[in-house]
FITOR-647043 format. One record per residue: residue number from 1; x, y, z of N, C-alpha, C, O, CB in turn. Coordinates in steps of 0.2 Angstrom, whole numbers, padded with zeros to 4 digits. Glycine has a CB too. Example, Ala and Ser with C-alpha at 12.3 -4.5 7.8 and 13.67 -1.06 7.14 Angstrom:
# residues 2
> 1 0066 -0028 0039 0062 -0022 0039 0066 -0016 0039 0071 -0017 0042 0057 -0022 0045;
> 2 0064 -0011 0035 0068 -0005 0036 0064 0000 0039 0067 0006 0040 0070 -0003 0029;
# end
This chain:
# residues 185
> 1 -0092 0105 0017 -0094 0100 0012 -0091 0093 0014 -0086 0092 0017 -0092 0102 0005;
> 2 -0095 0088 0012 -0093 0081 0015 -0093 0077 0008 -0098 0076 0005 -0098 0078 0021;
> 3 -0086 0074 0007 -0081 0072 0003 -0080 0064 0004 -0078 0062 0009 -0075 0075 0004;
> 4 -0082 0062 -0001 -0084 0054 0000 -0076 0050 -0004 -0074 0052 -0010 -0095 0052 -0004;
> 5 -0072 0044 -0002 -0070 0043 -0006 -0070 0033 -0005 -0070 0031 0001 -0063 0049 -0008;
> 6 -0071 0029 -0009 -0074 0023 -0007 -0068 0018 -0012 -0065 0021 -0017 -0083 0022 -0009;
> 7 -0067 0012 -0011 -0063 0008 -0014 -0063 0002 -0012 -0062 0000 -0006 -0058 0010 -0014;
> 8 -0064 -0001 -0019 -0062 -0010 -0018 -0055 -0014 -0022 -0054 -0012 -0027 -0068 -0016 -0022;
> 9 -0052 -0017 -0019 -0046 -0019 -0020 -0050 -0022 -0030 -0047 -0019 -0035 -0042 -0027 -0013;
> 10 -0054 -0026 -0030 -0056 -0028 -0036 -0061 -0027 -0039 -0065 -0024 -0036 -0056 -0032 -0037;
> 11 -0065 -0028 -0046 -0070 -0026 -0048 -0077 -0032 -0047 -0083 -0031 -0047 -0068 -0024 -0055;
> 12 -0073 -0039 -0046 -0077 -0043 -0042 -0079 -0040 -0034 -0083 -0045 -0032 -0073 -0048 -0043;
> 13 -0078 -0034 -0030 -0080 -0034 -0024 -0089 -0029 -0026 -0090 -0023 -0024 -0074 -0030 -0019;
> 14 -0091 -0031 -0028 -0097 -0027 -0031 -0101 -0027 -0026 -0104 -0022 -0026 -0100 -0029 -0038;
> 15 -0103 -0031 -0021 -0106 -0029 -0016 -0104 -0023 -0012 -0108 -0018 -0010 -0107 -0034 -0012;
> 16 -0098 -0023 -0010 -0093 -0020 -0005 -0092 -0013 -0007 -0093 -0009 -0003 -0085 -0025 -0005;
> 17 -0091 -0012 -0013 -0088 -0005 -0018 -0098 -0001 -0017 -0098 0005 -0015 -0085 -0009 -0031;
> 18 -0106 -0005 -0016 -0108 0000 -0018 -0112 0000 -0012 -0117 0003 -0012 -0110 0001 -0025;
> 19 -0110 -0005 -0005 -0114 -0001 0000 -0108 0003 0002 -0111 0007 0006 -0117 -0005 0006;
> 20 -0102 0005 0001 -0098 0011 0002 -0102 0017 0000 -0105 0021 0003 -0092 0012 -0002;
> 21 -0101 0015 -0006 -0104 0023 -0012 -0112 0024 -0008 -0115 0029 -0007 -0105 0020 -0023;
> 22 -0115 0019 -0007 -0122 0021 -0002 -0123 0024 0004 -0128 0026 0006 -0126 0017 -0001;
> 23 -0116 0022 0009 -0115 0023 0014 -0114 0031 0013 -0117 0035 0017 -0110 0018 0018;
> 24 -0108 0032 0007 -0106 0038 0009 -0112 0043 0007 -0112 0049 0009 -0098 0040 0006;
> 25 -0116 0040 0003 -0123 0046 -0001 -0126 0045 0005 -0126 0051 0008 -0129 0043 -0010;
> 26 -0128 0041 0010 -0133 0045 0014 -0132 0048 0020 -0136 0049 0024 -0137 0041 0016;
> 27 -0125 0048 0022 -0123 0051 0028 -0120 0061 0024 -0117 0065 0026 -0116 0044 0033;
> 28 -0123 0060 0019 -0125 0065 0017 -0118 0069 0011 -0119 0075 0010 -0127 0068 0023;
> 29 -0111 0064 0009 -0108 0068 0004 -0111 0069 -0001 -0115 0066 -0003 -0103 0067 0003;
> 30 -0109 0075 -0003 -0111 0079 -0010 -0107 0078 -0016 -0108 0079 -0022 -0111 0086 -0008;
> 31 -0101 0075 -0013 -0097 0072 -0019 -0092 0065 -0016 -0090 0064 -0010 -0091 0079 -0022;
> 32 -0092 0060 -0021 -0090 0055 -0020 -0085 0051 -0026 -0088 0049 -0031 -0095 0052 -0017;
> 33 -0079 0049 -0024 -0073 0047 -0029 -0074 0041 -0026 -0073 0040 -0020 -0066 0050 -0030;
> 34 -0074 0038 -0031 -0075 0028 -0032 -0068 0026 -0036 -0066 0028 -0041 -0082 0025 -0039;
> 35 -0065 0020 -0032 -0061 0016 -0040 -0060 0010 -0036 -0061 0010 -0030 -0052 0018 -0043;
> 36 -0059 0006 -0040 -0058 -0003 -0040 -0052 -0004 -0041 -0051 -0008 -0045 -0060 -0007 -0045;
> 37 -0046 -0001 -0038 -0038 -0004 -0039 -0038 -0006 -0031 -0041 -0005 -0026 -0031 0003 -0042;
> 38 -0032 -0009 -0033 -0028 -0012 -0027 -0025 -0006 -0023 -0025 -0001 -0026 -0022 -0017 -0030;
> 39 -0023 -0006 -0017 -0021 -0002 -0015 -0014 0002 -0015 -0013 0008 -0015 -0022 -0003 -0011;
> 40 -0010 -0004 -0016 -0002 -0003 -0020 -0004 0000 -0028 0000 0002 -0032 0003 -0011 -0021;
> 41 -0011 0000 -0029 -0007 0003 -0037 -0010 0011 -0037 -0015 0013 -0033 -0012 -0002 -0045;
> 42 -0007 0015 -0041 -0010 0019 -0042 -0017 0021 -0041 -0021 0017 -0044 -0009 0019 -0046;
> 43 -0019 0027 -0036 -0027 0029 -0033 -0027 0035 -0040 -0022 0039 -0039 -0028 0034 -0021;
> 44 -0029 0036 -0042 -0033 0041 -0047 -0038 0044 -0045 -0038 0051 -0045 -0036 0037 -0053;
> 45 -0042 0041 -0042 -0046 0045 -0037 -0047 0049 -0033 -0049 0055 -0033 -0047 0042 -0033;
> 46 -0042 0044 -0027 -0039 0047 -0020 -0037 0053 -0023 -0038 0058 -0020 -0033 0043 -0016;
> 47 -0032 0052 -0029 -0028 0060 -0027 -0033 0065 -0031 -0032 0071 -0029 -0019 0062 -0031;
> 48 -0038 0064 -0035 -0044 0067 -0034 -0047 0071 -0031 -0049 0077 -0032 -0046 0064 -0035;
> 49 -0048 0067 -0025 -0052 0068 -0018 -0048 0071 -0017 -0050 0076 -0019 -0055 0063 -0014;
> 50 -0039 0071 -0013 -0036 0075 -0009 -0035 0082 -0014 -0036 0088 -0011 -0030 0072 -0008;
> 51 -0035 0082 -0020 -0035 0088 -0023 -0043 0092 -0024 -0043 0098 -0026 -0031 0085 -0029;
> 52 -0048 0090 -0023 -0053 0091 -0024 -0055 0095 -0018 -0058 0100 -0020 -0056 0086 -0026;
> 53 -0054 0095 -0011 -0055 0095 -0002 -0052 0101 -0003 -0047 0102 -0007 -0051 0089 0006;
> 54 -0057 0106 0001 -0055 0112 0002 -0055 0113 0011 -0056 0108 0015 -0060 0118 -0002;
> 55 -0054 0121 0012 -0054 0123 0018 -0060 0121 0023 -0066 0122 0021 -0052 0129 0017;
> 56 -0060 0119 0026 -0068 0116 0030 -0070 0111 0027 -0075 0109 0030 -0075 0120 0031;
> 57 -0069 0108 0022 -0075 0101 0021 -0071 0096 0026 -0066 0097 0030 -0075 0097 0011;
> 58 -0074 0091 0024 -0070 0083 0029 -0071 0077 0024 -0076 0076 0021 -0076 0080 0036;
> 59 -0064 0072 0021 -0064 0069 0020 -0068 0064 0024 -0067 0064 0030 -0058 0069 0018;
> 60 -0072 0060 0020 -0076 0051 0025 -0075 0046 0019 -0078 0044 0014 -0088 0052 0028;
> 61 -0071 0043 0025 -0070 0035 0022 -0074 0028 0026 -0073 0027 0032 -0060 0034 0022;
> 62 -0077 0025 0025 -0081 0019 0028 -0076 0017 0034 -0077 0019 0040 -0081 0013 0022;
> 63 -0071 0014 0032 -0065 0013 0034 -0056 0013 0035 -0053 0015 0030 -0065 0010 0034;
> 64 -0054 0012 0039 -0047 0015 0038 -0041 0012 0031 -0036 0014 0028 -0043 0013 0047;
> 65 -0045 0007 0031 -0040 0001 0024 -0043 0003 0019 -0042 -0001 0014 -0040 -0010 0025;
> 66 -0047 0006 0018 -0051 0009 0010 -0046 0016 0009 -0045 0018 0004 -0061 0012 0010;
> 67 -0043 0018 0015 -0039 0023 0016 -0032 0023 0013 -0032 0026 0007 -0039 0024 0021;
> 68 -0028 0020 0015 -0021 0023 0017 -0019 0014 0016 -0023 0010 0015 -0020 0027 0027;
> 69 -0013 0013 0016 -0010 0007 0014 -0005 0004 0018 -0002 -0002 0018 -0007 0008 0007;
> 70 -0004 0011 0025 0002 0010 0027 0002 0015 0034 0001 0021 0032 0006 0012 0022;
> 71 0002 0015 0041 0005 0020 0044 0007 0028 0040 0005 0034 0040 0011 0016 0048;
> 72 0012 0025 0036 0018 0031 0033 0011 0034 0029 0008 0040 0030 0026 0027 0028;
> 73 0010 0032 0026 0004 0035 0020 -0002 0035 0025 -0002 0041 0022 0001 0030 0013;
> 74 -0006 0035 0028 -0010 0037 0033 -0008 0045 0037 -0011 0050 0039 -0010 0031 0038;
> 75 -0003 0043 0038 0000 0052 0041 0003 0057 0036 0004 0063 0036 0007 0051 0046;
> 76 0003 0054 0032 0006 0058 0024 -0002 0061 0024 -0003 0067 0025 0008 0051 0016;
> 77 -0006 0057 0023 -0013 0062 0020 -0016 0064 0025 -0020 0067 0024 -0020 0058 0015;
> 78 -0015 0063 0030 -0019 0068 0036 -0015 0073 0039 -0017 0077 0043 -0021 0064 0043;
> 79 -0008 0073 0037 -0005 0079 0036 -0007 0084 0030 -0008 0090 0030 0002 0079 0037;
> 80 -0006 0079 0024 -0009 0084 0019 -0017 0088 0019 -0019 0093 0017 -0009 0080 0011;
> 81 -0020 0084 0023 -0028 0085 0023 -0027 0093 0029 -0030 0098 0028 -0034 0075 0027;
> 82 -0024 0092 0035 -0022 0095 0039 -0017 0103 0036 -0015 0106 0041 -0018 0091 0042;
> 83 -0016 0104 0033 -0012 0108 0028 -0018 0113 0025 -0017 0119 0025 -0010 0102 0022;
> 84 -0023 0109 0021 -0026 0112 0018 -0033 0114 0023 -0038 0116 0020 -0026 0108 0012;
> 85 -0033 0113 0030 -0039 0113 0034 -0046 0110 0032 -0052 0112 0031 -0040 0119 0035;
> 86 -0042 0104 0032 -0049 0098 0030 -0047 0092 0034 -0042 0090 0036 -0049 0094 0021;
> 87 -0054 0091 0036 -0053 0084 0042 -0056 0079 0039 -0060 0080 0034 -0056 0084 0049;
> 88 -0054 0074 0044 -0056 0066 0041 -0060 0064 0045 -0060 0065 0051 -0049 0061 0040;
> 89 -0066 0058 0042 -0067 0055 0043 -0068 0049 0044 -0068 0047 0038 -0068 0057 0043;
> 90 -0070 0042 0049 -0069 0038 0045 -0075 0035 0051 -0076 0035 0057 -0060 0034 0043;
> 91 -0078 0031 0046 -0086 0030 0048 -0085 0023 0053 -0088 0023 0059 -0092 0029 0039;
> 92 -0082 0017 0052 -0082 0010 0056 -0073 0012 0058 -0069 0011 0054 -0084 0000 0052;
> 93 -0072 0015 0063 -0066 0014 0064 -0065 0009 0071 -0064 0013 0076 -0064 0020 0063;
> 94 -0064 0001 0073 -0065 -0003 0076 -0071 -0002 0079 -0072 -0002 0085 -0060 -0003 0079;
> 95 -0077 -0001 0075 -0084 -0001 0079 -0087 0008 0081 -0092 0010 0082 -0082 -0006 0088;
> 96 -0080 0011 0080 -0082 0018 0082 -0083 0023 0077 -0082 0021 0071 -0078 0020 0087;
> 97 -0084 0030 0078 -0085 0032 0072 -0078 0039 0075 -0078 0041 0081 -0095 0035 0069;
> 98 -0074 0041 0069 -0069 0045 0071 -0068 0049 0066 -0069 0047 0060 -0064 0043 0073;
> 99 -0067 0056 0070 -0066 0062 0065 -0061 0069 0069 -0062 0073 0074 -0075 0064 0063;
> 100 -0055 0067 0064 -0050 0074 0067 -0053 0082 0067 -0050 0086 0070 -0044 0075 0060;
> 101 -0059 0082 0066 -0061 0090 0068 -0060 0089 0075 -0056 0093 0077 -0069 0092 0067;
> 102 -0063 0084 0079 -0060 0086 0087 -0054 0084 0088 -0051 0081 0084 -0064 0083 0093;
> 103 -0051 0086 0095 -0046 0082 0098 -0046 0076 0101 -0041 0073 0102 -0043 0086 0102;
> 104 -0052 0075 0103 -0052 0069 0105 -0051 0061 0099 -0048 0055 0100 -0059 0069 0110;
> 105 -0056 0064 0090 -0053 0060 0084 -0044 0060 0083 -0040 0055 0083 -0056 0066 0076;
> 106 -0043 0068 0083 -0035 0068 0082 -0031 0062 0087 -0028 0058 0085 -0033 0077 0084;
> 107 -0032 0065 0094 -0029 0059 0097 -0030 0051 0096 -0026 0047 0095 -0030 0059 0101;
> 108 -0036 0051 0096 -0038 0040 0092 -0032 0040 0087 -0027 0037 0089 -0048 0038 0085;
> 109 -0033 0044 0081 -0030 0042 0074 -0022 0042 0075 -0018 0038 0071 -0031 0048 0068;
> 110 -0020 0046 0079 -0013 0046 0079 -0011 0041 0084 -0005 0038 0083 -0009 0053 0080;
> 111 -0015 0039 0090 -0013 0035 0096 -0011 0028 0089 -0006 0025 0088 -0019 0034 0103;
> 112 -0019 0027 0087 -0017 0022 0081 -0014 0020 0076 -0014 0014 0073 -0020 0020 0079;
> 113 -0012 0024 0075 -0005 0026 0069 0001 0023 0071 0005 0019 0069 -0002 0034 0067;
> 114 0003 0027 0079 0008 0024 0083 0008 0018 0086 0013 0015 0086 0009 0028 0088;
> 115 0002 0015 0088 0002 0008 0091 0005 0000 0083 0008 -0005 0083 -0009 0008 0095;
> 116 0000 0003 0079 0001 0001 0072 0009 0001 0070 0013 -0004 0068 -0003 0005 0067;
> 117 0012 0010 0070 0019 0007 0069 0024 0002 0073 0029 -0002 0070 0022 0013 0069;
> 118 0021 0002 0080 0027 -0002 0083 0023 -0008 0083 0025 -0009 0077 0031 0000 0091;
> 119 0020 -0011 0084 0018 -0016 0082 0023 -0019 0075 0027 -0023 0076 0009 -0015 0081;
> 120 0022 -0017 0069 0023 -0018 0064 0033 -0016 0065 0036 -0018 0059 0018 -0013 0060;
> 121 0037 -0014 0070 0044 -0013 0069 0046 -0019 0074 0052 -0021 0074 0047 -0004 0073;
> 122 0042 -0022 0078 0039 -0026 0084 0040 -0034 0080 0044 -0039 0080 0029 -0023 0087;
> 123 0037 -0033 0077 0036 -0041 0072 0043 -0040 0067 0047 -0045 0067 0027 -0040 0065;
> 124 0044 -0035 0065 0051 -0034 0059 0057 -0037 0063 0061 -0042 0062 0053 -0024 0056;
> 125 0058 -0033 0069 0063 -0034 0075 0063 -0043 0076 0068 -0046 0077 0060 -0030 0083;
> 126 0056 -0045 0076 0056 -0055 0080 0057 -0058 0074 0057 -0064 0074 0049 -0058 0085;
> 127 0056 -0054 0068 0057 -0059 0062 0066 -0059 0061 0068 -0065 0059 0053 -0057 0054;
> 128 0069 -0055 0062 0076 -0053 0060 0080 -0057 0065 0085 -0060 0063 0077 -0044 0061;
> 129 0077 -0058 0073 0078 -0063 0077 0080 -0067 0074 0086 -0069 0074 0075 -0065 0080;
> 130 0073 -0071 0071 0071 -0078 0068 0076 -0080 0063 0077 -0087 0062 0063 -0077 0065;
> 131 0079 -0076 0058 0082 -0078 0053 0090 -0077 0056 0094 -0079 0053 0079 -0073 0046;
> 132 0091 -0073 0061 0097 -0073 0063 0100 -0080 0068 0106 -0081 0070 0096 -0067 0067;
> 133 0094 -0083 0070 0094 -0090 0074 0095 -0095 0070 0100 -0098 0070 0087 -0092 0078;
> 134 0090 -0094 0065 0090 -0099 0059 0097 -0100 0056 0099 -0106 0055 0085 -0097 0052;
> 135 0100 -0094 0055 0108 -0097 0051 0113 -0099 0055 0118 -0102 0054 0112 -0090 0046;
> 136 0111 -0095 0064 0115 -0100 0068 0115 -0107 0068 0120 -0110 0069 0114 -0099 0073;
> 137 0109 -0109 0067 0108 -0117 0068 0110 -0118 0061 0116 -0118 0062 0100 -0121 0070;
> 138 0110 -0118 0055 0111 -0118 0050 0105 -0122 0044 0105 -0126 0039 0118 -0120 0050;
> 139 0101 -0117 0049 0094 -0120 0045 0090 -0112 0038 0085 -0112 0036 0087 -0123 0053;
> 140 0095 -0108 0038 0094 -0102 0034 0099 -0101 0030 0104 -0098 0031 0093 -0096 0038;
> 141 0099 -0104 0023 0104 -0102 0019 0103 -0097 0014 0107 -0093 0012 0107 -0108 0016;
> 142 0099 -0097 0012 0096 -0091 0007 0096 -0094 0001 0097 -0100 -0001 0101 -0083 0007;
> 143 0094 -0089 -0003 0091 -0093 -0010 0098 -0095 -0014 0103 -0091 -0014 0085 -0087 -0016;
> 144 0097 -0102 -0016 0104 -0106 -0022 0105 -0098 -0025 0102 -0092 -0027 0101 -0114 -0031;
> 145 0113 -0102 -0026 0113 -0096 -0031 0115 -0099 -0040 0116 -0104 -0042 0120 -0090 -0029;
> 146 0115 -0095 -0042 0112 -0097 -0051 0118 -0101 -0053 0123 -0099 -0052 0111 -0088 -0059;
> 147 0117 -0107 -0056 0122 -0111 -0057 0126 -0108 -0062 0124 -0105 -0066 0121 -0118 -0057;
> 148 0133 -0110 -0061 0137 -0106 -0068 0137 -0107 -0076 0139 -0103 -0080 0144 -0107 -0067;
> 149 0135 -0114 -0075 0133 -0115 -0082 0127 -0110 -0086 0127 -0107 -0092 0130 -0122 -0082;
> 150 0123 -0110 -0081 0117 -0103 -0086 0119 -0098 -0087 0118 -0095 -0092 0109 -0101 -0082;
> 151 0122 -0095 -0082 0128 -0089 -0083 0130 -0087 -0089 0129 -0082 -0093 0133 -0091 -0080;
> 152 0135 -0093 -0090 0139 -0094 -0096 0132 -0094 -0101 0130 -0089 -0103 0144 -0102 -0096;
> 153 0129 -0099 -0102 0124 -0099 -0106 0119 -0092 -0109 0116 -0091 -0115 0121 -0105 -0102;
> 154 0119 -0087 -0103 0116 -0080 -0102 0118 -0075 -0106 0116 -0071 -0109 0116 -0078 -0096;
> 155 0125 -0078 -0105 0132 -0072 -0107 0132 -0074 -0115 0132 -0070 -0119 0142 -0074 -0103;
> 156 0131 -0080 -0116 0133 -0080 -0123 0128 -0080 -0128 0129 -0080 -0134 0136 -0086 -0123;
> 157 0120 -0078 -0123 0114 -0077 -0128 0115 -0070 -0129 0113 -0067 -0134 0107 -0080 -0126;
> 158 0117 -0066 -0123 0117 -0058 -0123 0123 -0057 -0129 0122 -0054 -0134 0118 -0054 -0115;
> 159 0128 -0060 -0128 0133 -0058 -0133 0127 -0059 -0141 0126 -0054 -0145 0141 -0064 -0132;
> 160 0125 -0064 -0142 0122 -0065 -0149 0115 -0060 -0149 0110 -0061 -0153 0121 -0075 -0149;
> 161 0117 -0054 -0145 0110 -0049 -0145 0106 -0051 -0144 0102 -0048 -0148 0107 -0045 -0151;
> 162 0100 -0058 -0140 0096 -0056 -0136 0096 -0054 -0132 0101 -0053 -0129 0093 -0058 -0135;
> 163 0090 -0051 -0129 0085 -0047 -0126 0086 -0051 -0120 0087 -0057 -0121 0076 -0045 -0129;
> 164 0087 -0046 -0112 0085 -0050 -0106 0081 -0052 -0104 0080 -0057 -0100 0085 -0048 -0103;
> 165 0075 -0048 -0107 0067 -0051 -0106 0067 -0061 -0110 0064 -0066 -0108 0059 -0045 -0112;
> 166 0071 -0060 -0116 0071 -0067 -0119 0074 -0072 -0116 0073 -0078 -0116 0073 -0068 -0125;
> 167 0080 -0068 -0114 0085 -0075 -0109 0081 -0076 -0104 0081 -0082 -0103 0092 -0073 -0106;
> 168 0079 -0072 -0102 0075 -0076 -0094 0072 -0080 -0097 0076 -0085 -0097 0069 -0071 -0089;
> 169 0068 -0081 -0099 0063 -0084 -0103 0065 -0093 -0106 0061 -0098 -0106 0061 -0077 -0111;
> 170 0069 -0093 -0108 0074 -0097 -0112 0078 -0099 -0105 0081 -0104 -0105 0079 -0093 -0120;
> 171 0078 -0097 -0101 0084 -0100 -0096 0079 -0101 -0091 0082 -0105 -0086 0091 -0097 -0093;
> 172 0073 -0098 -0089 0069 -0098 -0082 0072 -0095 -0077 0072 -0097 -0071 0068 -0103 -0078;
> 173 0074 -0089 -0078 0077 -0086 -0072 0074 -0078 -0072 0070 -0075 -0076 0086 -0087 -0074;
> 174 0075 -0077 -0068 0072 -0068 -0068 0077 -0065 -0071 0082 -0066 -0072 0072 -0063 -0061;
> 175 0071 -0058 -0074 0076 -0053 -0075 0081 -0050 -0070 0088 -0050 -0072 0072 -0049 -0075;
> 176 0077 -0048 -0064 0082 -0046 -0059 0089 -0049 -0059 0095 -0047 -0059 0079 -0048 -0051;
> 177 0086 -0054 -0060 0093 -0060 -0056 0100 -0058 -0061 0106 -0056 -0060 0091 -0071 -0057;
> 178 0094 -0059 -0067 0099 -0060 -0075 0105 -0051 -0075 0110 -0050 -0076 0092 -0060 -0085;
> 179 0100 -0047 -0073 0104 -0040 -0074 0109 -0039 -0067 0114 -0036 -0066 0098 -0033 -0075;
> 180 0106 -0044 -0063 0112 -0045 -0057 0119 -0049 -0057 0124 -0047 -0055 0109 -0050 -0051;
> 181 0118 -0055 -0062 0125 -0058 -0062 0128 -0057 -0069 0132 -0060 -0072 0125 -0066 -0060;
> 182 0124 -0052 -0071 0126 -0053 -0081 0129 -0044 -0081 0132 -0041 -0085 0115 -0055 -0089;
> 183 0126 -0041 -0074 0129 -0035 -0073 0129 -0028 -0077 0133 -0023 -0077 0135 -0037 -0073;
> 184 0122 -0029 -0082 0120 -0024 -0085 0117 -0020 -0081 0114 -0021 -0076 0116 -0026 -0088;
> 185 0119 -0010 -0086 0120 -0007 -0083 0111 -0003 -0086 0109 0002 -0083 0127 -0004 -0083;
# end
């Protein structure tokens, strides 16, 4: 059985969301999970679809970024999909069409998983350079830190029982920050 699952970061992508859903009806799934979230948020769907895929069907996604959010989560579900002896498909993948039932799919997806991770440790590595140069010259100092007056001022609204959400609010500062120098546990 062929398992369709389609997604747009928003509900404004309304062209995008339903030539998926048409792409995936005529290349013939019989079932297909739709959502409009972002990819960082919660897939309701997706785990739908992964929990839905049995032994021999094939997950088909349009493309690889309707997919996965990440290398790490890309191999997460094609091990889980792998697990349960279900393969993936993914209909434009750079112009081609790819699918882990063969070995020659299996190889594409993982050569590109791997080429994607180092690329992406590649960039992390020359930024870490960049910021490591920067404070040699002394052109990276990092973010001010919270002057002591607001501090004091923080301390003495929490003592009087507001809420951290309200001191931020009343001082402009973050939460984070506030539960950072105010040391709440």
């Amino acid at each position: 059985m062929l398992v369709g699952y389609a997604r747009t970061s928003t509900a404004d992508q309304v062209a995008g969301f339903e030539a998926q859903e048409r792409e995936l009806k005529n290349i013939g799934c019989d079932e297909v999970f739709s959502e409009q979230v972002s990819s960082v948020a919660q897939r309701s769907q997706l785990d739908a679809a992964l929990k839905f895929v049995r032994k021999g069907d094939t997950l088909v996604v349009t493309k690889l970024d309707r997919l996965a959010r990440s290398t790490q989560h890309l191999l997460k579900i094609v091990e889980g999909l792998e697990e349960k002896h279900v393969a993936l498909r993914i209909l434009d993948f750079g112009g081609a069409e790819v699918d882990t039932k063969s070995p020659s799919g299996k190889l594409t997806l993982t050569m590109f998983a791997a080429m994607a991770q180092f690329e992406r440790e590649m960039m992390l590595e020359r930024q870490r350079e960049g910021i490591q140069k920067a404070k040699l010259d002394g052109k990276y100092k990092g973010r001010a830190p919270v002057p002591e007056a607001k501090i004091e001022q923080a301390r003495k609204l929490q003592a009087e029982g507001v809420k951290i959400p309200e001191i931020a609010k009343q001082l402009s500062l973050g939460r984070s920050t506030l539960y950072r120098v105010l040391k709440v546990a």
